[in-house]
N, C-alpha and C positions, 0 to 999 in steps of 0.2 A: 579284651585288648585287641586292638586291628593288628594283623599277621605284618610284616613287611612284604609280600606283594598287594595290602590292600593300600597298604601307606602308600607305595611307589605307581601304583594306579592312576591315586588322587593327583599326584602333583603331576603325573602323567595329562589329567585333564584340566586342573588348574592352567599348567601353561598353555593347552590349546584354547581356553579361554582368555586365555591373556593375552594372545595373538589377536582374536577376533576382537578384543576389546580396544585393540593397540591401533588395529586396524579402522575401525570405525571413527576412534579420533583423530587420527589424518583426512579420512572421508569430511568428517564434520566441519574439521579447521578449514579446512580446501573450498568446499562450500560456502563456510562462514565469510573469506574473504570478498567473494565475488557477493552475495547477501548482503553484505556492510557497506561494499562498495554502491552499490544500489541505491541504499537507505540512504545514506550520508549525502549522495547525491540529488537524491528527490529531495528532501528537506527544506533545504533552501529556495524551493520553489512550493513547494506548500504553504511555508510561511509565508512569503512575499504573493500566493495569493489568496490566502487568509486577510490578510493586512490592507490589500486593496481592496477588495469585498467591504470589509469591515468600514474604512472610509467612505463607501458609494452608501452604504447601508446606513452609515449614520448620517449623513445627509437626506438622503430618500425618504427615513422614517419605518416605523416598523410595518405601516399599512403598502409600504410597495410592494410585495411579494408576497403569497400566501406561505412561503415558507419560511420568512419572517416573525410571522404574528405568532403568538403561542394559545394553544387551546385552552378557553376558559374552565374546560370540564374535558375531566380523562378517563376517557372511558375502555380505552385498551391501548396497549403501548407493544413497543417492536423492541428487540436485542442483538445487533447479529455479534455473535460467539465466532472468537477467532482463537484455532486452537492449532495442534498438527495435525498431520495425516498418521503418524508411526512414534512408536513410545521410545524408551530408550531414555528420555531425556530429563532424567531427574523430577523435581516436582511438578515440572516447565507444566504441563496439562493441568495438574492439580489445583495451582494456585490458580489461573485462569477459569477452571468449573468453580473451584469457591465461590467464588467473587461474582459471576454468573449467576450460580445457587443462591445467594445471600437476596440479590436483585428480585431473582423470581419469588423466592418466599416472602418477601417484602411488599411485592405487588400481588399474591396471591393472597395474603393477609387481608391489602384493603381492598380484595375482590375485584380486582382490576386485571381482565384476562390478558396473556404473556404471550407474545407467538416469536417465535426463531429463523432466523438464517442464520444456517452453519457452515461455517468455511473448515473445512478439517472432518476427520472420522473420529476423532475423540471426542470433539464436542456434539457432533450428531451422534452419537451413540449415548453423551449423558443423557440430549435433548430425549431420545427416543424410551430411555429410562424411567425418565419424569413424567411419560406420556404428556410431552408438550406437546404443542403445535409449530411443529416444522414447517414453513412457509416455503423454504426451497434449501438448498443444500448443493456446497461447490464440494467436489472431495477431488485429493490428488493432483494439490498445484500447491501445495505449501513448499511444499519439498524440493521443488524447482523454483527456475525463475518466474517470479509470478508477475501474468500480465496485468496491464494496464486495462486492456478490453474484460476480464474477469469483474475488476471493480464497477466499469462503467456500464454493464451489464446490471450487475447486482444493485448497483446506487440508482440506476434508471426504474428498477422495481419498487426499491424505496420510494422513492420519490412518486411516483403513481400512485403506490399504495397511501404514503400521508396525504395527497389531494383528492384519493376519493374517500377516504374519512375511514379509513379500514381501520387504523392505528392515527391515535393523537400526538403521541412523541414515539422518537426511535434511537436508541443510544446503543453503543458500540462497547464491548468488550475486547484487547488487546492486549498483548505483552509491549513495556514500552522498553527497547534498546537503552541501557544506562551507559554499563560498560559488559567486559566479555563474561565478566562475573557475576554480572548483576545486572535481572530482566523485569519488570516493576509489572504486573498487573494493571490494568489501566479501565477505568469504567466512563466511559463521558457522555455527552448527548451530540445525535445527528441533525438530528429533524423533531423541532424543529433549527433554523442554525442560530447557532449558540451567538450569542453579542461576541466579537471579538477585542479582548482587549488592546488598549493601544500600545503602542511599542514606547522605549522608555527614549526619553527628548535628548536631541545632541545638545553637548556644550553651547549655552548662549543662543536658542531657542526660547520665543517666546510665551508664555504660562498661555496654553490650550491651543497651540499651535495644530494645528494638521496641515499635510502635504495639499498640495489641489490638484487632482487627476482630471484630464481634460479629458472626454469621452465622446463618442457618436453611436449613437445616439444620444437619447438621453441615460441618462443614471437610473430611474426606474426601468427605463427598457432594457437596458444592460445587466439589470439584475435579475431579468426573466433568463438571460440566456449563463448567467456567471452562478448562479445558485444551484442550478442542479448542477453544474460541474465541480461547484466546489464539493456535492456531497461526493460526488465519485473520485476529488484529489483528495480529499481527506482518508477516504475509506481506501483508498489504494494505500497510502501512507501507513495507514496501521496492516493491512497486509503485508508492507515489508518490513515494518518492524517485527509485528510477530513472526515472520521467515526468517530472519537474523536473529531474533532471540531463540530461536527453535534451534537452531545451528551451536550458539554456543552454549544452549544447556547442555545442548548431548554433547559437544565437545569436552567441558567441563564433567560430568558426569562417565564416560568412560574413561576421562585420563586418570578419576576417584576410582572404578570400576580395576582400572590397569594397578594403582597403588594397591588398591587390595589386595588383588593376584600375586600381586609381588611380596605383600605382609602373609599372606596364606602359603604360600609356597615359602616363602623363611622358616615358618613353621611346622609347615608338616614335614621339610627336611629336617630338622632338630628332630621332631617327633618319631621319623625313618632311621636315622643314625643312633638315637636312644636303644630303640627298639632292636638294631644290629645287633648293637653293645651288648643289648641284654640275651641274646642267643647267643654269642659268643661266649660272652661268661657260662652259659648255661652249659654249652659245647664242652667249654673248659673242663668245669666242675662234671662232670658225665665222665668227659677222659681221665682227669687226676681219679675221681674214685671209684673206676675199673681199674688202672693198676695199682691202688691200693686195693683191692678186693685180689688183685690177682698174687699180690706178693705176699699176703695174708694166705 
């Protein structure tokens, strides 16, 4: 049975944990606000230049742009893994290596070799696990406000690397922002770019309507210069998702980490004052029968 200086120890370090824990989810929410702000903001622009792309492209045809056409024959493909830089944060890592792992073992299956960029140190470190092939690797900008130039860096590599035939497709792993509770795992294709579907028709719109974008040049020259950037607005996109979902797992994860502290410290206090009681009684009985030893 633990003495009561070992009981009064624990809760001694219980609540300095519970500080740091308490600590960490103000850090993370503080964070998480300016992260959402971000995200919620870019959005709306991803979408609407998804949607114009998506117009020029169906027009154009799939033979405008090589980054259109899809490879008849796949004979290596690309993943870039977005993960954090620092744990803490509940399964937020875990579900995003699954979902990565699932992908790889599925293309190592039909012997189609796997190569990585990894944005984050948890997923270069499964990568390096697996003895994948790391292609390149961004560490320590999840955690922060992640730039714009980071993406367009890394989507410029893509996109090099799918026109000199190094990889035949290139698809993204990300956490997708839902709500503060809930971060969805996300697996999709980059490269080559995916048909965008159409947006749903306003009231009294006519059956296969599209908008008409007037352009200059023309629409196939324009999608020389709008397809590599869409692969780096898209990829930027999932980098702020996954930085806002990164924010509110661990937010959500030590305010569960603080609940503990506080159900562990309930109880080891019960378990401190039990433990009193029973020294005292013990005390008692020790006193009552030495003076009955002594009145004997």
């Amino acid at each position: 049975m633990a003495t009561l200086k070992d009981v009064k120890n624990k809760i001694k370090a219980v609540r300095k944990t519970r500080q740091i824990t308490k600590a960490m989810n103000m850090v993370a929410a503080s964070k998480l606000r300016g992260a959402q702000e971000r995200m919620e903001s870019f959005r709306p622009y991803a979408r609407k230049f998804a949607e114009v792309l998506g117009h020029l492209a169906a027009r154009a045809g799939e033979g405008a742009h090589p980054l259109l056409a899809p490879r008849e024959e796949i004979r290596a493909v690309h993943l870039v893994l977005c993960t954090s830089d620092r744990g803490l944060c509940g399964g937020f890592n875990t579900n995003l290596i699954e979902k990565a792992q699932a992908f790889y073992r599925e293309k190592k299956a039909a012997g189609i070799p796997c190569s990585f960029t990894a944005f984050g140190r948890k997923g270069r470190n499964w990568c390096r696990k697996m003895n994948a092939e790391i292609e390149s690797e961004h560490l320590g900008i999840m955690g922060t406000a992640v730039k714009f130039g980071e993406a367009q860096g890394a989507a410029r590599t893509l996109v090099e690397g799918y026109l000199a035939e190094r990889y035949d497709q290139v698809w993204i792993v990300y956490a997708e922002f839902l709500t503060v509770a809930r971060q969805a795992p996300v697996l999709r294709p980059l490269l080559p770019v995916p048909p965008i579907e159409q947006v749903a028709r306003e009231p009294g719109a006519y059956e296969g309507w599209l908008p008409e974008h007037l352009c200059e040049p023309s629409a196939a020259a324009l999608l020389g210069e709008m397809l590599p950037r869409n692969v780096s607005v898209q990829l930027y996109r999932a980098l702020l998702e996954t930085s806002a979902s990164e924010h509110a797992a661990r937010m959500l994860a030590m305010d569960n980490a603080t609940k503990a502290c506080n159900d562990m410290i309930h109880n080891l206090t019960l378990a401190y004052n039990k433990a009193r009681q029973a020294a005292i009684t013990a005390e008692l009985m020790d006193i009552v029968g030495g003076a009955e030893a002594l009145k004997g």
